[in-house]
C-alpha positions in Angstrom: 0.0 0.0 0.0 1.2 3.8 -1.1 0.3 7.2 0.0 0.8 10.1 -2.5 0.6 13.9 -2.6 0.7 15.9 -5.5 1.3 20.0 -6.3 1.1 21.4 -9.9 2.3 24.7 -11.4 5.2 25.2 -9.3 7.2 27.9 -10.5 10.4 25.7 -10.4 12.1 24.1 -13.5 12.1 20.5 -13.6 16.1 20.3 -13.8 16.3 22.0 -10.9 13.8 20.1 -8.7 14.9 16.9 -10.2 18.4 17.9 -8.3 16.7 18.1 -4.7 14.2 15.0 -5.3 17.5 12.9 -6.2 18.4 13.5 -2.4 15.1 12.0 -1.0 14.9 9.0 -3.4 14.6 5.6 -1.3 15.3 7.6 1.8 13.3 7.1 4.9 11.4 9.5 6.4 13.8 10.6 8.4 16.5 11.1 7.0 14.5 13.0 3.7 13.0 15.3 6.1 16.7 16.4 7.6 18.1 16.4 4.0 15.3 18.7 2.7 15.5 20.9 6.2 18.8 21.5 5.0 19.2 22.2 1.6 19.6 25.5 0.6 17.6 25.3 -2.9 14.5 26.8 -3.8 12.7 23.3 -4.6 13.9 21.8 -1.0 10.8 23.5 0.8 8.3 22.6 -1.6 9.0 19.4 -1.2 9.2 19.0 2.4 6.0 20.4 2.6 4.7 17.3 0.0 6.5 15.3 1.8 4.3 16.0 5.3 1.3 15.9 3.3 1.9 12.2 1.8 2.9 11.5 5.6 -0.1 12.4 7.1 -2.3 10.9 3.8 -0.5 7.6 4.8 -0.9 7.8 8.3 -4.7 9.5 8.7 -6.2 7.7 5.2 -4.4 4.5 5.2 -3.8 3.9 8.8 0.6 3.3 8.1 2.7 3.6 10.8 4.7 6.7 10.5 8.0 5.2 12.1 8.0 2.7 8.9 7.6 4.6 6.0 10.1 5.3 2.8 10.0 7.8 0.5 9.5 4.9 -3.0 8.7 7.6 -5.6 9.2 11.2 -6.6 8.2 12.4 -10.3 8.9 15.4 -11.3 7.1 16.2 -14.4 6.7 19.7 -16.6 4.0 21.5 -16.2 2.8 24.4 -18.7 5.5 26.9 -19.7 4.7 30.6 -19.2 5.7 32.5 -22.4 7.2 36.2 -21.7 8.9 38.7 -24.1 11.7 41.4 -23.3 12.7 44.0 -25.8 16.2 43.9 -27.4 17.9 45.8 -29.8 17.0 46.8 -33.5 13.5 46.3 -33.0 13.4 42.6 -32.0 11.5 40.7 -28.9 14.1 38.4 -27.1 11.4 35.4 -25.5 11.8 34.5 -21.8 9.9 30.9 -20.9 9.1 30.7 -18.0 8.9 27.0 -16.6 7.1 25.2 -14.2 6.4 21.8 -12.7 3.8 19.1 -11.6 5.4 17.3 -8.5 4.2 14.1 -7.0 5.5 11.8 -3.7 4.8 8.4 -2.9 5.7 6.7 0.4 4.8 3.0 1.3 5.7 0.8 4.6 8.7 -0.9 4.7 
C-alpha cells in the first residue's frame, strides 16, 4: 500500500527540482525530512511540505505507521510553460519561458 501527494504549477524548472528529489529518493522518512531541512535550494521546501502531506495521507487515510515509512517515488514532471517577451535591440523581442512543474511523492511501509 502507497500514499501520495501531488502539487502542480510550481514555478520551479524541472532540472532544478529533479536535483533536490535525487536526495530524498529511497530515503526514509527521516533522514529525507533532515536532507530537505537543510538544503539551501528553492525546490527543498516545496517538497518538504509534499513530503508532510503524503505523511499524514499515509498515516490519517491508510492507517501506516509513521516510524516505517520510505519515500519509494518522486516524479517530477513539466507542467505548462509561461511564455514572456523582453525587448532587445533593432526592434526585436528576445522570448523568456518561463517554466514550471507538476510534483508528485509516494511513500509506502517498509
Amino acid at each position: 500500500m502507497a500514499a501520495k501527494a501531488h502539487i502542480k504549477l510550481q514555478r520551479v524548472s524541472v532540472r532544478k527540482a529533479n536535483l533536490v528529489a535525487a536526495l530524498i529518493r529511497n530515503k526514509d522518512i527521516a533522514s529525507a525530512i533532515a536532507i530537505l531541512k537543510n538544503t539551501p535550494k528553492k525546490t527543498a521546501p516545496i517538497l518538504l511540505k509534499l513530503l508532510n502531506s503524503a505523511i499524514a495521507n499515509a498515516v490519517n487515510n491508510h492507517g501506516m505507521n509513521a516510524d516505517k515509512l520510505f519515500v519509494s517515488k518522486v516524479i517530477i514532471n513539466e507542467g505548462p510553460t509561461l511564455k514572456r517577451f523582453q525587448p532587445r535591440s533593432q526592434g526585436r523581442a528576445y522570448s523568456i519561458l518561463k517554466r514550471t512543474s507538476n510534483m508528485s511523492i509516494e511513500v509506502s511501509e517498509k
